[in-house]
N, C-alpha and C positions, 0 to 999 in steps of 0.2 A: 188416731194415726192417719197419717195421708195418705188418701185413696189412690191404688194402683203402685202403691209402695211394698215392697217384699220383707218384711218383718225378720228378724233374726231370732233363729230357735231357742228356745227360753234356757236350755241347757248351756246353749255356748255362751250367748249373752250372761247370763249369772256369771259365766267362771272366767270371760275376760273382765268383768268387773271386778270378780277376789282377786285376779291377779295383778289387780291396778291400770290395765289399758285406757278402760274406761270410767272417767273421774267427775263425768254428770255437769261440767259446765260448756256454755257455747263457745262461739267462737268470739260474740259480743264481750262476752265476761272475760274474757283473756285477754282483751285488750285496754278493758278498763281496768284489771288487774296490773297490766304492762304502765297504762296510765298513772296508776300510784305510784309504783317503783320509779318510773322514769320521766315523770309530767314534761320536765327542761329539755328531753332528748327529742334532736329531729327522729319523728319516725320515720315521714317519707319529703321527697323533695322531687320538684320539675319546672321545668321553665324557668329557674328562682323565683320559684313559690317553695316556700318549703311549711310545716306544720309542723309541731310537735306533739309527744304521745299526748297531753293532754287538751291542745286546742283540736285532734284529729277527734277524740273521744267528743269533744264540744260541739263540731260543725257538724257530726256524723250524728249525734242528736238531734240538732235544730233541724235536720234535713228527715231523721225519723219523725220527726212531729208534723213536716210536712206533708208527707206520705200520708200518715196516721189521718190527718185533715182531708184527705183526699177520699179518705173511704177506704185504703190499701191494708188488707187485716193479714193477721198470721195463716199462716201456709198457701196464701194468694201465689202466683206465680207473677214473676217480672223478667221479662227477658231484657237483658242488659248486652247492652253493644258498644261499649267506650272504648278509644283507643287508650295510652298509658299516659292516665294524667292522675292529678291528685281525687276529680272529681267522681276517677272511679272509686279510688279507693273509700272515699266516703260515701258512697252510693252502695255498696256494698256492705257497709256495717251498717249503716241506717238502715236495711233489710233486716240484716242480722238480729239489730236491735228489735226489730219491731215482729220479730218469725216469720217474714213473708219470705219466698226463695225464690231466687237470682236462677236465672235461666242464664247459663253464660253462651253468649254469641260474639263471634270474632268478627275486624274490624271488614274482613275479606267477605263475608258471606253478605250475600245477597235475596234480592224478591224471593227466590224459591226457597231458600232454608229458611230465612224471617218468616215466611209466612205460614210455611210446616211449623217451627218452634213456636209463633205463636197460638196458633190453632191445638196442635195435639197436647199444648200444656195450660189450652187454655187461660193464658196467660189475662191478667186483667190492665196491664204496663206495660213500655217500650223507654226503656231508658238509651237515651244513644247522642251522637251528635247531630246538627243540622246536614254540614256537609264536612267531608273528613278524607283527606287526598283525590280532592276535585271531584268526589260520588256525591250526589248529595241525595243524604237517609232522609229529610223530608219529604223529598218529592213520593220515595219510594215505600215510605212508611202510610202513607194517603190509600197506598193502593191496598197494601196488609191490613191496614185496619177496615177495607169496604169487603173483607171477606175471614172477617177474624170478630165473632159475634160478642165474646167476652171481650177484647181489646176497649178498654175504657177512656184509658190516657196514654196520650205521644209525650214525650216529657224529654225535652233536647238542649243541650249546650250548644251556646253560638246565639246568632241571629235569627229567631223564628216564630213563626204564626200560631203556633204550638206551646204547651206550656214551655217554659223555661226553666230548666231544673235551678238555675242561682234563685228563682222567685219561690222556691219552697223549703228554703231556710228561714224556721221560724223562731226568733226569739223567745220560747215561750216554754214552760219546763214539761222536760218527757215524760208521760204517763208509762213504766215501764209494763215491758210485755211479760208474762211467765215462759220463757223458752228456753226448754232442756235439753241437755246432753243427750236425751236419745233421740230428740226431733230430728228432722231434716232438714238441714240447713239448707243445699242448697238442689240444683240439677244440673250438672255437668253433659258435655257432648262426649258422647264412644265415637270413635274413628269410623264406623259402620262399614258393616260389610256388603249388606244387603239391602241398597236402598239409603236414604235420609240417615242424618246420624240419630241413633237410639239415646235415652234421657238416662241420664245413671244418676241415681238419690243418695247422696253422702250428708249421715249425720252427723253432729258434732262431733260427739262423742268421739269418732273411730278417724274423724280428719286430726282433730286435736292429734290425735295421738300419732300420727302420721309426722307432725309437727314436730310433736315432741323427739322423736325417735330421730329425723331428719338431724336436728339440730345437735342431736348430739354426734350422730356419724358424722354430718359435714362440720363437727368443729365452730358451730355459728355462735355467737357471742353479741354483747350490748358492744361491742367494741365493730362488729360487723358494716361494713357499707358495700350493698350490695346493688350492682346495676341489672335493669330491666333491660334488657333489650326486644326480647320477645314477645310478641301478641300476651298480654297480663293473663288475660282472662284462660287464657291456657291451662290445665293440671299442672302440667313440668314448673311455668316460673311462677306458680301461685302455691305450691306447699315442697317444690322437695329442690333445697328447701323451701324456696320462691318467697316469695314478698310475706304471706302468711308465719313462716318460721322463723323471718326474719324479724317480724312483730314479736313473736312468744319470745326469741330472746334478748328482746329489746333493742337491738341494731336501729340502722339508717338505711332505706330503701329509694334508691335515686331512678329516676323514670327516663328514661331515654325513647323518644316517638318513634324511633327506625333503629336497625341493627346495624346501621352502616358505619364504617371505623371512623367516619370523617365527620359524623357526631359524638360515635359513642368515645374514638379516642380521648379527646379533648374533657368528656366527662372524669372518665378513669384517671385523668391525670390533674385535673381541678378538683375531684371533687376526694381524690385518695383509695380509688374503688380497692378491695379489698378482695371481692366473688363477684363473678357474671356465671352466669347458666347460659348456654348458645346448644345450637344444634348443627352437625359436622358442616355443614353449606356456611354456613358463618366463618367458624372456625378456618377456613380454607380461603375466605373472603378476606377475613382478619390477617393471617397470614402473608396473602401477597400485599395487604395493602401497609404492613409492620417496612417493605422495606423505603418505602415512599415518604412516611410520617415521620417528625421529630418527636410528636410528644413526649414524656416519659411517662410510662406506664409498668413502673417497676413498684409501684404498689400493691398490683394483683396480685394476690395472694393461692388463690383456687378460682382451676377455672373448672364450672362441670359441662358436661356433655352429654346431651343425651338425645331425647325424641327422634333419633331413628340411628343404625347401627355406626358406630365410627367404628372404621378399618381401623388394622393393626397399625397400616405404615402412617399415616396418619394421626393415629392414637402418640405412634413413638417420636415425630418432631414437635411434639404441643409443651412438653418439658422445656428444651433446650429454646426453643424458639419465644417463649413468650416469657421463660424463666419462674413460671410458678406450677405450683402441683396439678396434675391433671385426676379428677376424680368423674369416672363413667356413671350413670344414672342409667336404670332401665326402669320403667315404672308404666302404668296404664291408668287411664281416669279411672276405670274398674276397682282399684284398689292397688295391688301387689309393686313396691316400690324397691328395686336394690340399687348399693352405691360397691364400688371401690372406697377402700379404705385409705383415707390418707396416708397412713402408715407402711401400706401394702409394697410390697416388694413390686419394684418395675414391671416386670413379666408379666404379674397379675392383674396389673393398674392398664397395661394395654393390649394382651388377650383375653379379658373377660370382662362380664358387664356387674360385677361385683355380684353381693350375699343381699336377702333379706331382709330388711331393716330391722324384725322383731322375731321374735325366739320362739313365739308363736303362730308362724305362717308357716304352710304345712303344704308343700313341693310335693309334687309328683308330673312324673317322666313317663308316658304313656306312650304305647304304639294303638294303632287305626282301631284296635279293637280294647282298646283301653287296659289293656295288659300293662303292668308295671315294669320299667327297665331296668340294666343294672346301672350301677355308675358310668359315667364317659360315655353312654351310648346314646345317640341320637335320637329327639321321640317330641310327640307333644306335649307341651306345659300345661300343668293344670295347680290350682292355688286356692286356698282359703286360708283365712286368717281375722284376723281382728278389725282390719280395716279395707277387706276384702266384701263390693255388697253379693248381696243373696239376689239379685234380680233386678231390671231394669225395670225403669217407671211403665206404667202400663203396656206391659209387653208379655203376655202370658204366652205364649206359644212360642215366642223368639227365646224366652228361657228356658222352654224345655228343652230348645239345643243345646242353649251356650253354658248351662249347668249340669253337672250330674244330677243323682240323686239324692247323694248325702254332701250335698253341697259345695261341688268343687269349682270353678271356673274355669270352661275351656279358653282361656288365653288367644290361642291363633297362632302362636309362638312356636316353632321349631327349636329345640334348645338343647344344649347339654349339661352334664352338672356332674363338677368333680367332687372329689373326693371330701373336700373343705367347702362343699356348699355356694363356688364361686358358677355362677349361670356365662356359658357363652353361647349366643342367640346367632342362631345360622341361618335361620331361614322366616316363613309366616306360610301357615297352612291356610288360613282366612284369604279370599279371591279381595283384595287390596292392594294399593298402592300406597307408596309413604313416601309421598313426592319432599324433601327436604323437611320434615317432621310435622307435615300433614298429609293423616290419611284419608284418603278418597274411594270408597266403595266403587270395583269398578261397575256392576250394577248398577247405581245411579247413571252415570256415564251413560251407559249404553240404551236403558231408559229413552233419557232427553233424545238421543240421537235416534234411535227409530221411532222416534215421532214426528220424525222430517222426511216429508211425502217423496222424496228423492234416495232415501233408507230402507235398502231389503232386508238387511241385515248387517250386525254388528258385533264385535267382540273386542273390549278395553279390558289391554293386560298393560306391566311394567315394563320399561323398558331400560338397560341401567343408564348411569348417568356416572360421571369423575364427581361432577359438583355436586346433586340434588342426591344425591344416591339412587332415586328412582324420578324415571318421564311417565308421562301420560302416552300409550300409543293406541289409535283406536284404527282396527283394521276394520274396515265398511264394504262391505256389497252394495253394490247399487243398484236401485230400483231405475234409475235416469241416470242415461250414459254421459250427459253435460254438466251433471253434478262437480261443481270444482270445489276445493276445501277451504277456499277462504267462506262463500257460502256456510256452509256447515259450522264454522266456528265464529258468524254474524249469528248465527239463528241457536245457538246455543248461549251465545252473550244475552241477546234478546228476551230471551226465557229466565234471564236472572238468577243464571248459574256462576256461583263464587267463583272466583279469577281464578283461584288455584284449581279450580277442576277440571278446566276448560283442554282438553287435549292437546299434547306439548308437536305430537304428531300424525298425522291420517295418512295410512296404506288402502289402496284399492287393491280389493283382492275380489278374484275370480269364487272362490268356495274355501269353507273352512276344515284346514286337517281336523281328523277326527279320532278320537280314541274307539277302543275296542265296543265300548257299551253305544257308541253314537253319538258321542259330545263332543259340542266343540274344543280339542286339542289345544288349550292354552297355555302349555309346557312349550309345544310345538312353534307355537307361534310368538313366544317367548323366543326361543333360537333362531326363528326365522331374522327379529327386529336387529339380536346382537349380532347376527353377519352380516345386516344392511346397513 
């Protein structure tokens, strides 16, 4: 088993097994299984390229045997950085196929996350592109690999001095690998709270079944075409249902490079879109941009919603306005995934973040001292289940927080939960931001910034927003009274902090309100921003 991986206890493991959650094949083998049933069907398309189930199962081979020639064995670590093309998707099951695991990194992050990811996962690969909306990841992949000791191979799409990933498609028959449903497929980013994001280990086994369970709530079908719009590599548009569920039930998965209506309209209406998955910044984006646009986009069938909270009034014009079902999504890379039911009466479908996907995930509603609630009473979430992990990748002391003892997961989540099992999520206990459905450790934040010799002190809280649902505000003390803010947000860029962290705003402030024990007051300073 892979070292620094939290093992599930042999009692539960056995009895989600008898109960069929878990059914022992990969992620690999459900797709060559989709292969047989549907060799003729597009599975996924972009650019017009499009593949079907059985030449994706073909290229996603020739591409594991090129890996395989490289030296890249099973449970190798490869941090993957592609935006939404077909090359990821085949880059990803040639992993699969061969048991090495995919480090997923997004197309936003930069020097300082690439080089933490590759380092703490010792990663032996860097699959990504050369340059990719005017960044270019070679230059900056030179510097990760001069301080990343395992880093073996740069491996880029595009124009480059580096291997090329189109050169390690090899015609030549795959030697298949032994890889099980209880292995670990891959290593997912947490939203982190405290610092870099933490590596979360999902094995087959308990994603499969996330799949499975997805597909049935969302209704997904071989008749399915479904648009990306969102960063792929994401939890949300890679299993719930996301591109992954979209496979197990044989659908057509269409890739769109940006969320903007003025691509994606013209996709949904060429190509018959059926489901998008967006997150409320979109959906509001989409909206004013509906009254500008001709296309017809009366094919959309379900739209979901999720990665970060959509308001009620907002929930309630997504019906009428865009004319197809609206179903909520609340879910975490951590595991625990709920929908609204397509079915569900209005009310429900937009006061709450819908029920658990499985019959075996086991809610509890806790206050500060882990006392259990009663119904409809406000508290922290905590969760286990099936496809719930037991501990992050090498993080022994970070789990003594964020688990109980007999296995539960402290979430972050403020929540409530009526009487039918429907969760409406009010708040986050965890010191984060979830600036439009990425969350940022204010910690890291504050970090980078006082390590700028002009930095006395600092404190990055949320600030709200109509659009993003949450800004970035970081109130500074300063050590140097000339310190201006555009400074501060060059030398934070500098440092090779992802765009999205980068502070939306900087307050100077004289001293920080303080709470009773001596801390800095960041409730206080929450009130302060929303009356500025």
């Amino acid at each position: 088993m892979l070292e620094g991986y939290t093992a599930w206890p042999k009692e539960r493991a056995a009895f989600y097994k008898e109960q069929g959650c878990w059914e022992g094949y990969s992620i690999g083998d459900m797709l060559r299984m989709k292969a047989v049933l549907y060799p003729n069907a597009v599975a996924v398309k972009a650019f017009d390229t499009e593949r079907t189930y059985a030449q994706l199962v073909k290229r996603s081979e020739q591409l594991a045997v090129g890996f395989q020639q490289m030296g890249i064995q099973k449970e190798e670590r490869v941090v993957v950085q592609l935006p939404n093309t077909i090359a990821y998707v085949e880059t990803i099951f040639a992993l699969f196929f061969i048991g090495a695991l995919p480090v997923f990194a997004l197309p936003s992050h930069r020097l300082n996350e690439i080089s933490y990811f590759c380092q703490f996962s010792e990663a032996v690969a860097y699959i990504g592109a050369a340059t990719y909306q005017n960044f270019c990841y070679e230059n900056m992949m030179e510097k990760v690999q001069a301080v990343s000791p395992k880093l073996k191979h740069i491996i880029l799409t595009g124009e480059t001095k580096q291997t090329p990933l189109e050169s390690l498609y090899k015609d030549e028959p795959f030697q298949k690998v032994d890889v099980r449903g209880s292995d670990v497929a891959f290593l997912q980013l947490s939203g982190g709270t405290t610092g870099l994001s933490k590596l979360i280990p999902r094995t087959h086994d308990e994603y499969i079944y996330t799949l499975k369970k997805s597909v049935e709530i969302c209704q997904v079908t071989a008749k399915t075409r479904f648009l990306v719009v969102l960063p792929v590599a994401h939890n949300y548009p890679m299993s719930s249902p996301g591109i992954l569920g979209v496979f197990y039930a044989g659908g057509t998965v269409v890739m769109s490079d940006t969320p903007s209506a003025d691509e994606a309209f013209p996709l949904i209406e060429r190509e018959k879109i059926t489901m998008v998955a967006l997150v409320p910044p979109i959906v509001i984006q989409w909206m004013f941009a509906l009254k500008f646009r001709t296309e017809n986009i009366h094919s959309l069938e379900v739209m979901l919603v999720g990665g970060a909270k959509l308001s009620e009034e907002l929930a309630r014009k997504v019906m009428p306005t865009f004319g197809c079902k609206l179903q909520q999504v609340f879910g975490m890379a951590e595991g625990l995934v709920n929908y609204t039911h397509l079915d569900d009466e209005e009310e429900r479908i937009v006061r709450t973040q819908g029920t658990p996907i499985s019959p075996f995930d086991e809610i509890k509603v806790v206050d500060a001292e882990d006392r259990e609630l009663p119904v409809n009473t406000e508290g922290f979430l905590l969760t286990r289940g099936p496809y719930t992990i037991q501990g992050y990748y090498k993080a022994e002391e970070h789990n003594k927080k964020s688990f109980t003892p007999d296995g539960f997961y402290r979430t972050g989540d403020i929540v409530r939960v009526d009487e039918a099992g429907y969760i409406t999520v009010t708040g986050r206990d965890k010191d984060q931001i979830n600036r439009g459905g990425e969350k940022i450790a204010a910690e890291e934040v504050e970090n980078h910034l006082l390590a700028h010799e002009g930095v006395f002190d600092v404190a990055v809280v949320a600030m709200p927003d109509a659009f993003l649902g949450e800004k970035i505000c970081a109130f500074v003390i300063r050590q140097d009274e000339t310190l201006e803010k555009r400074r501060l947000i060059t030398y934070l860029e500098s440092k090779g902090l992802a765009t999205y962290k980068i502070p939306d705003r900087i307050e100077w402030i004289e001293a920080f309100p303080e709470t009773a024990l001596g801390k800095v007051n960041k409730k206080q300073l929450r009130v302060i921003i929303q009356e500025n």
